[in-house]
C-alpha positions as CSV (number, residue, x, y, z in Angstrom):
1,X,0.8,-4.8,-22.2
2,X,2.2,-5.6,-19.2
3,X,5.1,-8.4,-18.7
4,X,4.3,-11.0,-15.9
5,X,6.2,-12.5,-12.8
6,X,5.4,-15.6,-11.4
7,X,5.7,-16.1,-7.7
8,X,6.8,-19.0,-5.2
9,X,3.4,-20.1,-4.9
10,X,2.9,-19.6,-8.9
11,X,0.6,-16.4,-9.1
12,X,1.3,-14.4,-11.8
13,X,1.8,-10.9,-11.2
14,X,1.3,-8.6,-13.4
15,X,3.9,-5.5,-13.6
16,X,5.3,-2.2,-15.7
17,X,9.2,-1.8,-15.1
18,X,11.2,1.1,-15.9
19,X,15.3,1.6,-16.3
20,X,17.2,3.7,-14.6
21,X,19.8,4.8,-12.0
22,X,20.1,5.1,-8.0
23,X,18.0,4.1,-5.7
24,X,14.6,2.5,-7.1
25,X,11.2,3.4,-6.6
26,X,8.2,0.6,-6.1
27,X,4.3,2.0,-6.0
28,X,2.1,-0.3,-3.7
29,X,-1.6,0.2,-4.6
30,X,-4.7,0.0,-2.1
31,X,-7.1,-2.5,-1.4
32,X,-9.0,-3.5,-4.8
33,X,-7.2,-1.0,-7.4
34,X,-4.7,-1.4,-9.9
35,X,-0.9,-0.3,-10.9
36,X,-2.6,2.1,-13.1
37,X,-4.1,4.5,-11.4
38,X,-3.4,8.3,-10.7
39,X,-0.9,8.0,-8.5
40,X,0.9,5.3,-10.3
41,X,0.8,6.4,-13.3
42,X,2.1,10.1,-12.3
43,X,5.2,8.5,-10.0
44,X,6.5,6.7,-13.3
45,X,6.3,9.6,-16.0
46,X,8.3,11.2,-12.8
47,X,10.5,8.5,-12.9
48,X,11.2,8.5,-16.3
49,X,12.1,12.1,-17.2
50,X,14.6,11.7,-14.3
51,X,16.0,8.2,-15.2
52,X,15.2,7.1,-12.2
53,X,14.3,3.0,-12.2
54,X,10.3,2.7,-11.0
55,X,8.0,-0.6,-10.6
56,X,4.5,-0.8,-10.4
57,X,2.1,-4.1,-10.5
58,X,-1.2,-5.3,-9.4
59,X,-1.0,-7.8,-6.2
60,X,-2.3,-10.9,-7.1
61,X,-6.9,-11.2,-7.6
62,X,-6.1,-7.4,-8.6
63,X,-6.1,-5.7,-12.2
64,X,-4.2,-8.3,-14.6
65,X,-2.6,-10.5,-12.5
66,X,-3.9,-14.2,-12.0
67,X,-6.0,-15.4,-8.9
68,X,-9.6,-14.0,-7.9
69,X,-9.5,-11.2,-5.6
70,X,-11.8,-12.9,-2.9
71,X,-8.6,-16.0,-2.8
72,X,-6.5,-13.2,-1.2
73,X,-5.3,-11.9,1.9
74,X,-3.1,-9.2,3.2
75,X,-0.1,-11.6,4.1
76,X,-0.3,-12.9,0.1
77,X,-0.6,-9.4,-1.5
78,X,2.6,-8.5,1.1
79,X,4.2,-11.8,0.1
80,X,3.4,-10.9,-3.7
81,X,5.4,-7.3,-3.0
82,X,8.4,-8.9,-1.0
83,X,8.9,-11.2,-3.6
84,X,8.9,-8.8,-6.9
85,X,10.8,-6.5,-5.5
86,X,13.3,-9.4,-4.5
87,X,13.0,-10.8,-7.8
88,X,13.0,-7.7,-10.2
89,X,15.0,-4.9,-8.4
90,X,18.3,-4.6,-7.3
91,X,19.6,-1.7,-4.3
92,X,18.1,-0.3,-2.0
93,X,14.1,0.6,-2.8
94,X,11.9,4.1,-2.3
95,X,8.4,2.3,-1.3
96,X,5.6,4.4,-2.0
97,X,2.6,2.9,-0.5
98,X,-1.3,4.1,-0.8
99,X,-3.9,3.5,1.7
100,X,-3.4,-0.1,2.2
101,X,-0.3,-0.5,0.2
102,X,1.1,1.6,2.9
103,X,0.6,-1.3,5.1
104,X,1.8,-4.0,2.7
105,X,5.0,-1.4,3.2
106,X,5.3,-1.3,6.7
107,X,5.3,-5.1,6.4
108,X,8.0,-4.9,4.2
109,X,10.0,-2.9,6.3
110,X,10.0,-5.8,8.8
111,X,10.7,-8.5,6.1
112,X,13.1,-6.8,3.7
113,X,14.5,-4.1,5.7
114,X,17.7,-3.7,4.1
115,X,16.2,-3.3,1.2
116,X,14.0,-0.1,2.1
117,X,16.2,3.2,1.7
118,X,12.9,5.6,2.2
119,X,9.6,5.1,2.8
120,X,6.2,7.8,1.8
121,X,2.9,7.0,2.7
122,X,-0.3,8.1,1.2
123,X,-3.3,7.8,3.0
124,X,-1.6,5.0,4.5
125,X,-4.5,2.5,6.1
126,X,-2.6,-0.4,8.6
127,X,-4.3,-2.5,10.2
128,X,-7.6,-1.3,8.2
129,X,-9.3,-5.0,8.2
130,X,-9.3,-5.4,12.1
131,X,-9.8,-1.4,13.2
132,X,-11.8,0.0,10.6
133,X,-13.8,-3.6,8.8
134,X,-14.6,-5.8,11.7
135,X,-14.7,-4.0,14.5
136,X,-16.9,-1.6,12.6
137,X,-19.5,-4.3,11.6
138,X,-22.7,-4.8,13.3
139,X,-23.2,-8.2,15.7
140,X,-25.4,-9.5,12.9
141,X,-22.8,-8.0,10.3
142,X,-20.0,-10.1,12.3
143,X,-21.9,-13.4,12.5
144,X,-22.9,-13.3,8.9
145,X,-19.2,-13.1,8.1
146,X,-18.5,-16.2,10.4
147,X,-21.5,-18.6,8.8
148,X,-21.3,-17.4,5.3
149,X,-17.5,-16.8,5.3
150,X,-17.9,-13.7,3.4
151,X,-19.6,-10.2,4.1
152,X,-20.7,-7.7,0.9
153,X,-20.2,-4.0,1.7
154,X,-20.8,-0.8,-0.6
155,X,-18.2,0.5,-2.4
156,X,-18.0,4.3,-2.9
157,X,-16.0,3.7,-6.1
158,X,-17.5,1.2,-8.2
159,X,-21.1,-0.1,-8.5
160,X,-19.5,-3.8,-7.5
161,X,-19.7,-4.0,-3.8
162,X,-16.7,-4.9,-1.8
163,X,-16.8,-8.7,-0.7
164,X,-15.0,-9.4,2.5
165,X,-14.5,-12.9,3.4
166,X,-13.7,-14.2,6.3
167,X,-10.2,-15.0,5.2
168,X,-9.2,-11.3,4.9
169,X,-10.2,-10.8,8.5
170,X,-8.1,-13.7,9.7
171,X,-5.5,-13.3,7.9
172,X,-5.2,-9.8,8.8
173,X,-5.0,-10.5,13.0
174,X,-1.6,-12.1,11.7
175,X,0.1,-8.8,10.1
176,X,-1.0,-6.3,12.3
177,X,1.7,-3.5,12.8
178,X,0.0,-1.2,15.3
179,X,0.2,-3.9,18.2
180,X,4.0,-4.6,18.1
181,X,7.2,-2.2,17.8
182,X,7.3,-0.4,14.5
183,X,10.8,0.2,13.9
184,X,11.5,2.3,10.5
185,X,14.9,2.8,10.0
186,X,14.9,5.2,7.1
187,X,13.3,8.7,6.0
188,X,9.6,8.4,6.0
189,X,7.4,10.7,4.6
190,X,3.6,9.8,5.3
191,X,0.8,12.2,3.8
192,X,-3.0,12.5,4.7
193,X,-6.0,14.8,3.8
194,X,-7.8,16.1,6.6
195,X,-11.2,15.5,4.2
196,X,-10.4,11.6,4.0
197,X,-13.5,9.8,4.9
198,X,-12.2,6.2,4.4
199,X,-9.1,6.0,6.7
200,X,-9.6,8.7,9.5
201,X,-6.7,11.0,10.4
202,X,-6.2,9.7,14.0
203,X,-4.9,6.6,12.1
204,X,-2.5,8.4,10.5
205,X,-1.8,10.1,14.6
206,X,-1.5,6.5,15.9
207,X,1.1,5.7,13.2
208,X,2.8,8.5,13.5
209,X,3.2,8.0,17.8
210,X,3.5,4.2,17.4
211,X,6.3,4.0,14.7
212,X,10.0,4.5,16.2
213,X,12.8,6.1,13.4
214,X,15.1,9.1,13.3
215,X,13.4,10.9,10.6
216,X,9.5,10.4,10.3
217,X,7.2,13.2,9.3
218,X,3.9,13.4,8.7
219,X,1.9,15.5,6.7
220,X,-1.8,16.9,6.8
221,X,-3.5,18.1,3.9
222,X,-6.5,20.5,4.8
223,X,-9.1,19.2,2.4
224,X,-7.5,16.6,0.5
225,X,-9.8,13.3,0.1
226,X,-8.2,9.4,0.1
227,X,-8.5,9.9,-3.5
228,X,-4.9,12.5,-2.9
229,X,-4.7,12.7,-6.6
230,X,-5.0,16.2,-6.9
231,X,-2.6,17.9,-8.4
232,X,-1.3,19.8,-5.9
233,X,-1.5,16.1,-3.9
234,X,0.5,14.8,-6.8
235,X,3.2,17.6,-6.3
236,X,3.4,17.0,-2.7
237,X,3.7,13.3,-3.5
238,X,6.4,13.8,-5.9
239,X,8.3,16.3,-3.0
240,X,7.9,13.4,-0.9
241,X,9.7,11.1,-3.3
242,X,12.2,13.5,-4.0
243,X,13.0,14.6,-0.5
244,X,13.0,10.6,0.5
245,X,15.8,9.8,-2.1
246,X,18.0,12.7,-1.6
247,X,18.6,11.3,1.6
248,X,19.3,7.6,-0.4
């Protein structure tokens, strides 16, 4: 069972926490999953057969924590991370972000910035709901969104379609991180298959160009899917980690 933090704005968020020492390592999830998937789940066995402290929790509308998933936006899920990682860690933080948790990390490199001691990206999808959503719907697509204040799209990994309201899109125009300097002060490691048909690989180009830092790399993965949860993406994914906190 998972243990539960409750937030400024009382949403309770659910979380798994392990001990250890050195710098900490905090998995962001994508856009409608949950702290146990894959990825997740691999990062904190890692974690714990190198005593290394890990977190991992399900923004708020998502997996166990409180609130309905159509209630959210980008700025609360970032608000959600900025705030348990406050809250529940101490040091400096390894942020391992996938698809669009590796925007809810670039965010937090501008909020909590000395709190960040590396950075890896998987599949990393900024600015997804203005680039990729609306200015990939139709007219008619767009002006449904606008009168009905929500838009229902297929989802590729569940038989529940994704709902898109018009909050999401809103919201989003406020935390966009491809529009403004991009400064990331610390070793960053992002990772992208060449095969991923939901966030295209000239996203991962632009982000590459359009973030400044000293030590930024970026790596493509000939035939690896969003998914990345392969295990040879999972050993690349653990590298990452690895090479990212040596550096700590």
């Amino acid at each position: 069972m998972p243990d539960f933090f409750q937030t400024s704005q009382a949403r309770k968020i659910a979380y798994h926490q392990t001990a250890g020492t050195g710098a900490g390592v905090v998995f962001l999830g994508g856009f409608k999953s949950d702290m146990d998937g894959t990825k997740a789940v691999f990062l904190e066995q890692w974690a714990q057969k190198n005593n290394r402290p890990f977190l991992r929790f399900d923004y708020s509308g998502h997996g166990a924590s409180s609130e309905n998933f159509t209630d959210g936006c980008i700025g609360d899920w970032a608000d959600d991370a900025a705030q348990i990682i406050s809250a529940l860690t101490t040091g400096k933080q390894i942020i391992v972000g996938s698809s669009m948790g590796g925007w809810i990390a670039l965010l937090l490199a501008k909020r909590i910035t000395d709190r960040i001691a590396g950075m890896v990206g998987i599949a990393a999808a900024p600015d997804f709901t203005q680039d990729s959503m609306w200015d990939g719907f139709s007219p008619a697509q767009q002006a449904q969104l606008m009168a009905d204040g929500q838009l229902a799209l297929e989802n590729d990994y569940s038989d529940e379609p994704y709902i898109i309201t018009q909050k999401l899109i809103e919201d989003g125009r406020d935390q966009l991180v491809l529009r403004t300097p991009l400064n990331l002060p610390f070793p960053v490691r992002f990772l992208h298959g060449t095969a991923d048909t939901d966030v295209a690989q000239s996203v991962a180009l632009r982000l590459l160009e359009h973030a400044s830092g000293n030590d930024i790399r970026l790596t493509l993965v000939k035939g690896a899917d969003h998914r990345f949860s392969e295990p040879e993406n999972l050993g690349m994914i653990r590298r990452a980690v690895h090479s990212v906190s040596m550096k700590a």
